[in-house]
C-alpha positions as CSV (number, residue, x, y, z in Angstrom):
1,X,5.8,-20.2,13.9
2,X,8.4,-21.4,11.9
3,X,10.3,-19.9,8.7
4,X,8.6,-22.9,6.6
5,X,5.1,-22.0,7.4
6,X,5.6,-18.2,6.6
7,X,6.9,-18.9,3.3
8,X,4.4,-20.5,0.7
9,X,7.2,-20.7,-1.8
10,X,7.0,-19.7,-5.5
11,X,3.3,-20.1,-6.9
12,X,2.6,-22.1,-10.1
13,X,2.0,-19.8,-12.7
14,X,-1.2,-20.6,-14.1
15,X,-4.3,-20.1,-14.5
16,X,-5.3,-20.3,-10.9
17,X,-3.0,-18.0,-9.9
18,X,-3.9,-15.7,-12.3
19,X,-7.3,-15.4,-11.1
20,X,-5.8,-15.3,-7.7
21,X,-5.6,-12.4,-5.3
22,X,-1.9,-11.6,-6.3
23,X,-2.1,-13.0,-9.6
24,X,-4.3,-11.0,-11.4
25,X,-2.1,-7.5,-12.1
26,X,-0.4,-10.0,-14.2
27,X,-3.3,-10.5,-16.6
28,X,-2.4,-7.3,-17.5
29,X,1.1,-7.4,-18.7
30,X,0.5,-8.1,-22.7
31,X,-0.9,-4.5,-22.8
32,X,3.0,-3.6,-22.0
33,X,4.2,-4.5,-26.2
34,X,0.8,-3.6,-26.9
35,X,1.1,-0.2,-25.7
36,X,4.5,0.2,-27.1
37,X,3.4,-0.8,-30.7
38,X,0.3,1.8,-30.6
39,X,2.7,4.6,-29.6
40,X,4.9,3.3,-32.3
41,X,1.6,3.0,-34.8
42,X,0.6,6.4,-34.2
43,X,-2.7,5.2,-32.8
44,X,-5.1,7.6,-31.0
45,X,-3.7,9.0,-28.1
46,X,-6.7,7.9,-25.7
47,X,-6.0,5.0,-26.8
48,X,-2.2,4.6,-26.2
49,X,-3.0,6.4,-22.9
50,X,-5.2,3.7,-21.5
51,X,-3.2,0.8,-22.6
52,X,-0.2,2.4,-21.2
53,X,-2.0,2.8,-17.7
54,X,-3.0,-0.6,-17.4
55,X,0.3,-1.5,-18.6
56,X,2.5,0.2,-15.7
57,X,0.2,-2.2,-12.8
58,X,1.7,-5.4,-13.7
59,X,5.3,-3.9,-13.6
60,X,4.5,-2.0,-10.2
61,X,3.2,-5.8,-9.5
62,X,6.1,-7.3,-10.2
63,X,8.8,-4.3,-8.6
64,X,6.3,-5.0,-5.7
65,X,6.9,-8.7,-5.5
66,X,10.6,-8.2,-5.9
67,X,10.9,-6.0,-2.9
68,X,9.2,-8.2,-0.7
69,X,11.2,-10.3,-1.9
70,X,14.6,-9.1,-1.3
71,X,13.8,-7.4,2.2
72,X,12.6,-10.6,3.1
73,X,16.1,-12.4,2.7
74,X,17.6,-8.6,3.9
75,X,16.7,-8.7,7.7
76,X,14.2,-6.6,9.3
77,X,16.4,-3.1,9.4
78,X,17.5,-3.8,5.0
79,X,14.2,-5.0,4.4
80,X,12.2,-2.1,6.0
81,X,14.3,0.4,4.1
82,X,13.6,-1.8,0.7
83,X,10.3,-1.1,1.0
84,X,10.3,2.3,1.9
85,X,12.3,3.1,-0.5
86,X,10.6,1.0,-3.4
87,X,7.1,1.2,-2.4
88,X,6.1,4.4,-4.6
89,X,9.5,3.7,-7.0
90,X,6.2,3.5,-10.3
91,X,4.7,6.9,-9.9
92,X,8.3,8.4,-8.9
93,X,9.5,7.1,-12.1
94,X,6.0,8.3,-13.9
95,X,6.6,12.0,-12.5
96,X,10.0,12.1,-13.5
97,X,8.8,11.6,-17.2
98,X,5.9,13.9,-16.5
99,X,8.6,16.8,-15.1
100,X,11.1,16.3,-18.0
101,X,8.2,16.9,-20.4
102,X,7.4,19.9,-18.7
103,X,4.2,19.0,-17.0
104,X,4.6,20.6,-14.1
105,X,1.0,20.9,-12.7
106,X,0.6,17.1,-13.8
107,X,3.0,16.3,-11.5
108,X,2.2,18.5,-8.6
109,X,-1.2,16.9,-9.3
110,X,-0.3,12.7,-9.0
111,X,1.6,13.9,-5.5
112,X,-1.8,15.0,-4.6
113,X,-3.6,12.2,-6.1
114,X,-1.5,9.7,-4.8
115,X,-1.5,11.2,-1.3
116,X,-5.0,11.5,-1.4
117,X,-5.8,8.1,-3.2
118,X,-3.7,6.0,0.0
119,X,-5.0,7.5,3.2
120,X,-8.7,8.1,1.6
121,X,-9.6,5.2,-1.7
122,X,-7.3,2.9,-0.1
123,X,-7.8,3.0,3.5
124,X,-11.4,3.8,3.3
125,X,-11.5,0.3,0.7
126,X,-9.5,-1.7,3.1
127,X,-11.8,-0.5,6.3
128,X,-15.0,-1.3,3.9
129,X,-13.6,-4.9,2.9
130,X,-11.7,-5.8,6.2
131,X,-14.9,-4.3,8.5
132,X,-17.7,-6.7,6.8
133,X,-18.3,-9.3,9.1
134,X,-17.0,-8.0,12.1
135,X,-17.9,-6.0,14.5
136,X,-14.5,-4.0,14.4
137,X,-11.0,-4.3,13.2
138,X,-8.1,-2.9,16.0
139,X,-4.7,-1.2,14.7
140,X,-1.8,0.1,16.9
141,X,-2.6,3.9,17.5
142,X,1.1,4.7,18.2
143,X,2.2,3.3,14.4
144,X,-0.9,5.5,12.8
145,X,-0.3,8.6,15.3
146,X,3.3,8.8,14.1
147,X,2.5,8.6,10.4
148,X,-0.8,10.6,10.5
149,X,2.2,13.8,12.7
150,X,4.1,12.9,10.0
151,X,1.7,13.6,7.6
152,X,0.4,16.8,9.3
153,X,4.1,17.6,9.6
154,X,4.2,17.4,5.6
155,X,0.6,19.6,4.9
156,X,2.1,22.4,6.9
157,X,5.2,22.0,5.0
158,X,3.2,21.9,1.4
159,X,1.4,25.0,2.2
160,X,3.7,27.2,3.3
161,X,5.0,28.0,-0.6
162,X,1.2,28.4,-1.9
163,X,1.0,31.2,1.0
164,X,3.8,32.5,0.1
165,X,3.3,33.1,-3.4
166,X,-0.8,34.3,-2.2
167,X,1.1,36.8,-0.2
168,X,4.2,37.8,-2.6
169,X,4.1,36.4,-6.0
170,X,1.5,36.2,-8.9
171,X,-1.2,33.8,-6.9
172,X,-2.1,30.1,-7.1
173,X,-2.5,28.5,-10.4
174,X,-5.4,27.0,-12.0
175,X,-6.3,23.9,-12.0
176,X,-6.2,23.3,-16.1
177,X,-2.9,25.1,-16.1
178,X,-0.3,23.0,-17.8
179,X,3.1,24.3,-16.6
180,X,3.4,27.9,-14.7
181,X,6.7,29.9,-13.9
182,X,7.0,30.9,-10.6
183,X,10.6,32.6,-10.6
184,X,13.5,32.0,-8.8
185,X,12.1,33.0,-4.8
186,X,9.4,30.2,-4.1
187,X,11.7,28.1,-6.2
188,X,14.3,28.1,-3.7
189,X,11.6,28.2,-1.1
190,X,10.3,24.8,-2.7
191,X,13.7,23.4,-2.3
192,X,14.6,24.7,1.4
193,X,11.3,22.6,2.5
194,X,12.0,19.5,-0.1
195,X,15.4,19.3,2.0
196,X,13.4,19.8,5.8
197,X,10.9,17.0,4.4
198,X,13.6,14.6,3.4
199,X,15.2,15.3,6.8
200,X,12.7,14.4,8.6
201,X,12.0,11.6,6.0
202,X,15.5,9.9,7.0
203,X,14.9,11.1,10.8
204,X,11.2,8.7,10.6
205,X,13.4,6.1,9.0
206,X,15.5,5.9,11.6
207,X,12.9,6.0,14.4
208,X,10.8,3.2,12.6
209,X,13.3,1.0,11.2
210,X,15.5,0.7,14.4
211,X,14.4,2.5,17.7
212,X,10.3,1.5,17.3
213,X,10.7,-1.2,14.4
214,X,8.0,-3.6,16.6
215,X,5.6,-0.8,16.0
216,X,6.0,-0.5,11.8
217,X,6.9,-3.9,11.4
218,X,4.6,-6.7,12.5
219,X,5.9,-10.1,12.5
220,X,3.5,-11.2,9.3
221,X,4.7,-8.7,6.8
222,X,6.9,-11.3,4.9
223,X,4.2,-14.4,5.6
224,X,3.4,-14.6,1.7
225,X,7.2,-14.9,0.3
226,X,7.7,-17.1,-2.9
227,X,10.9,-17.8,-1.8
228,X,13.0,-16.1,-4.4
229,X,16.6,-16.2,-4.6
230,X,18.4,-12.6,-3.5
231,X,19.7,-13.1,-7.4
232,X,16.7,-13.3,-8.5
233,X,14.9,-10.9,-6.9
234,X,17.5,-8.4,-8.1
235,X,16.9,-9.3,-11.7
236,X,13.6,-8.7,-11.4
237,X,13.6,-5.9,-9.9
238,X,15.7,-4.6,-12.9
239,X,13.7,-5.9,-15.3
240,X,10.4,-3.9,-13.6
241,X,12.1,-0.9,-13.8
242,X,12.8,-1.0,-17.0
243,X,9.2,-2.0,-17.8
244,X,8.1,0.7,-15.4
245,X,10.3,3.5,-17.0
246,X,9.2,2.2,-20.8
247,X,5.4,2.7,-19.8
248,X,5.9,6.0,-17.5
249,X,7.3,7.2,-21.2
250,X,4.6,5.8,-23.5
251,X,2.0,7.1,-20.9
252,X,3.5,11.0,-20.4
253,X,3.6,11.0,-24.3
254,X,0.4,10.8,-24.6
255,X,-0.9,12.5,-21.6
256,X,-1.8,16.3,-23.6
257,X,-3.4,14.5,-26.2
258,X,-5.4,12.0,-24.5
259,X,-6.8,14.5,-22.0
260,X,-8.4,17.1,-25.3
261,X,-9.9,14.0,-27.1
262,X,-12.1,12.7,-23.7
263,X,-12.6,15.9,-22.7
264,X,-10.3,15.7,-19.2
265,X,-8.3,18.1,-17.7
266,X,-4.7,16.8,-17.4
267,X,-5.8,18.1,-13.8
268,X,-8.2,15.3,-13.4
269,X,-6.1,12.8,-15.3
270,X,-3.0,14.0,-13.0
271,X,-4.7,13.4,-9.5
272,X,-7.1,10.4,-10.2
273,X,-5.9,8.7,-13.1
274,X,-2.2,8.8,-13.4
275,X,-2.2,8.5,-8.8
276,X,-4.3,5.1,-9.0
277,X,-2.6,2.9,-12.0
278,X,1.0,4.5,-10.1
279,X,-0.3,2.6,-7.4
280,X,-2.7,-0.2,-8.3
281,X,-0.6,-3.4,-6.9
282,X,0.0,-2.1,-3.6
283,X,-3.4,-0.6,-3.2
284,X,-4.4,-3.8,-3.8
285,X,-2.3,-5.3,-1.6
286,X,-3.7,-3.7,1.3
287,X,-7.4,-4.1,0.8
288,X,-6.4,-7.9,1.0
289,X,-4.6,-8.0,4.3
290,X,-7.4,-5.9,6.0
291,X,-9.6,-8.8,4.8
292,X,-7.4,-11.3,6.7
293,X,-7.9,-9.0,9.7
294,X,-4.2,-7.0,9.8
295,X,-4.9,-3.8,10.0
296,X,-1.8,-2.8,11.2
297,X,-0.6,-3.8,8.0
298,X,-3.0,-2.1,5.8
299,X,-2.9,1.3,8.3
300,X,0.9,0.7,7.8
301,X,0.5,0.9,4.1
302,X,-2.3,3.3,3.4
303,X,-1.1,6.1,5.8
304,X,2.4,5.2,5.6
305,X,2.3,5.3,1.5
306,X,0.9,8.7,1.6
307,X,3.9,10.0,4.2
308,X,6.3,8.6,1.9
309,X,4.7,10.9,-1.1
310,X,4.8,13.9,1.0
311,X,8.1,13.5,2.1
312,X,10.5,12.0,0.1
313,X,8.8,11.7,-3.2
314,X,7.9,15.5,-3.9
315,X,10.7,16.6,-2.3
316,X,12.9,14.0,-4.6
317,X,10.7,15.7,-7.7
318,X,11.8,18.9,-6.5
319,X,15.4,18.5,-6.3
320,X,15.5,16.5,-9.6
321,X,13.7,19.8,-11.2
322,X,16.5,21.7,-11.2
323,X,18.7,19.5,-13.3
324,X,16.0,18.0,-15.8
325,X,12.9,19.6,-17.3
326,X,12.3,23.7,-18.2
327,X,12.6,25.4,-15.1
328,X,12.2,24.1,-10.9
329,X,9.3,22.4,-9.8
330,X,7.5,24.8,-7.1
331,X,5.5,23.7,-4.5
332,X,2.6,26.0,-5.0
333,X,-0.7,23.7,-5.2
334,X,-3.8,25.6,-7.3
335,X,-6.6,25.7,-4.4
336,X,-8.6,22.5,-4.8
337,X,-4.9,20.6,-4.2
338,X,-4.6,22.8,-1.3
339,X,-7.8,22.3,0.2
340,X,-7.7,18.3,-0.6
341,X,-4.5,17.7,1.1
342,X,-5.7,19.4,4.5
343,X,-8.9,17.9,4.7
344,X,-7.7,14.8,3.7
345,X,-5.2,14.5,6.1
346,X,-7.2,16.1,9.0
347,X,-10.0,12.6,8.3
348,X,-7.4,10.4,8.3
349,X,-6.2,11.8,11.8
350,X,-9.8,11.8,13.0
351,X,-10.1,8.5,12.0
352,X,-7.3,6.3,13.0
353,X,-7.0,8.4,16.5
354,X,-8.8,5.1,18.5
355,X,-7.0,2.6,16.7
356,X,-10.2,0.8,15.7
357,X,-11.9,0.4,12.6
358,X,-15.3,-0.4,11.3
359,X,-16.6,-0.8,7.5
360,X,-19.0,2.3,8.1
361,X,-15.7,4.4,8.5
362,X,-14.6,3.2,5.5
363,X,-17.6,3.8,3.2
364,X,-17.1,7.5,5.1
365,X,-13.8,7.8,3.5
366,X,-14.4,6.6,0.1
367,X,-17.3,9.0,-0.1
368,X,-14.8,11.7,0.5
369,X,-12.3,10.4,-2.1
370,X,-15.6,10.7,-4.5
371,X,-16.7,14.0,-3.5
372,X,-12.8,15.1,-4.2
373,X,-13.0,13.3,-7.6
374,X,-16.2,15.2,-8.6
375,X,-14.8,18.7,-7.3
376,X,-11.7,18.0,-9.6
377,X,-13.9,16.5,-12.5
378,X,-16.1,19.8,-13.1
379,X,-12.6,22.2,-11.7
């Protein structure tokens, strides 16, 4: 197959494609000045918090598309590391707000959510989707072994702080807690794993990017490229960040508020709410290939996403804790967090071991992800 058929060039922005597949997030974007002129009103907080939320998907839409786009003109070994280092840029930039503000737990909580949210709402909706109408989908079991180690690698890693502080310090926190203080001991603790983490982080890029890059990279990841210019892809990417950092600020602002008016815990909000809009493109984005049958691209992206989280974007949170916000970001996850992330990681293990995939297993993960979400609803 030639370079002309895998690129459908630039798509013809109307209405059609904004009921398409990739069009839709777009639909979105006038909530972006609208969300800025509520903040600026002094409108409800609820409601500045809700248009914020679905004002951050179209600009993770468009960072997306932008980093296709540029590791598709970047060669396989650029490209890869483009999109690794991109693909969770929105929720990165939305817990930097969060930690500057002070909001610790909120933070610890959308590394949770968003860890969570890939390898169980996103998986389990791309097995569901991609499984109807066939028998069963097939997936390399090397690429998902290596990221589901990986991720085992990283809930081992996680704990090890919470145990400490169970065994040394002043106990876990609770899950409504807003911010807690841990002192200077797990703190440092927090950041000698961040740095093993992001070790092993640049270690797996390495290994998947260059030695095994057949494995993590199938041939039709770039299939669906408008075409874009390397120029252009830069100036969009820009202009999504800026976007991206404008609503992560609008939507932080109002988190406190927002979650004593509906009655949520910034908990909840932190590990459902704030983890799935963070998200919402890619997620997306993966359901849809599984429905084309690759689900060695939509493994690559659920499991792989949630890797990324535990490895390079907490441990970027925690190092960035120690020059902005009140005090370090510790690694010490209240229970439910804690008992989430093992569980979670243990069914995804289970169920990519056989490299096969059916829509049953996928209506067996969403439930999961639900009975989390109720657990941290009534927590």
């Amino acid at each position: 197959m030639n370079e002309s058929e895998h690129r459908v060039g630039p798509p013809t922005f109307g209405v059609a494609f904004l009921r398409s597949a990739n069009g839709w997030p777009y639909l979105l974007a006038p909530l972006i000045p609208i969300a800025v002129a509520l903040d600026l009103a002094g409108v409800e907080a609820t409601i500045v918090f809700a248009a914020s939320a679905l004002g951050i998907i179209p600009t993770a839409a468009l960072m997306g598309r932008a980093t296709e786009e540029l590791a598709a003109r970047s060669g396989p070994g650029i490209g890869g590391l483009l999109n690794v280092t991109f693909g969770n840029a929105p929720e990165l930039i939305i817990a930097l707000f969060a930690l500057n503000q002070g909001l610790q737990e909120v933070v610890k909580a959308s590394i949770v959510g968003s860890i969570l949210g890939n390898i169980l709402l996103v998986l389990g909706a791309a097995m569901l989707a991609g499984g109807i109408g066939r028998d069963k989908q097939t997936f390399s079991r090397t690429g998902a072994s290596v990221q589901t180690s990986m991720l085992m690698l990283a809930a081992a890693a996680l704990l090890m702080p919470a145990i400490f502080e169970l065994v040394e310090g002043q106990g876990l926190p609770a899950p409504g807690a807003e911010a807690v203080h841990y002192g200077g001991t797990v703190e440092h603790l927090s950041l000698a794993v961040a740095i093993v983490l992001m070790a092993t982080y640049v270690i797996g890029l390495f290994f998947s990017l260059k030695t095994h890059r057949d494995i993590f990279n199938p041939d039709y990841e770039d299939e669906d490229s408008w075409g874009w210019s390397t120029r252009t892809s830069i100036i969009a990417l820009a202009i999504a960040g800026v976007l991206v950092g404008l609503m992560s600020e609008v939507l932080v602002g109002s988190i406190t508020e927002a979650s004593e008016s509906v009655g949520l815990s910034e908990f909840f909000i932190g590990v459902i709410v704030v983890a799935i809009v963070g998200n919402a493109a890619e997620h997306w984005v993966a359901v849809l290939v599984a429905m084309k049958n690759k689900m060695d691209l939509a493994v690559n992206i659920a499991v792989g996403s949630s890797a990324q989280v535990a490895l390079f974007v907490a441990p970027v949170l925690v190092i960035a804790s120690f020059f902005i916000g009140p005090y370090p970001l510790a690694l010490v996850f209240n229970g439910f967090e804690l008992g989430a992330i093992l569980l979670a990681i243990l069914i995804a293990n289970y169920v990519t071991q056989d490299g096969e995939s059916t829509w049953f297993e996928g209506v067996q993960l969403l439930a999961v992800y639900f009975v989390f979400g109720l657990a941290f609803y009534f927590a």
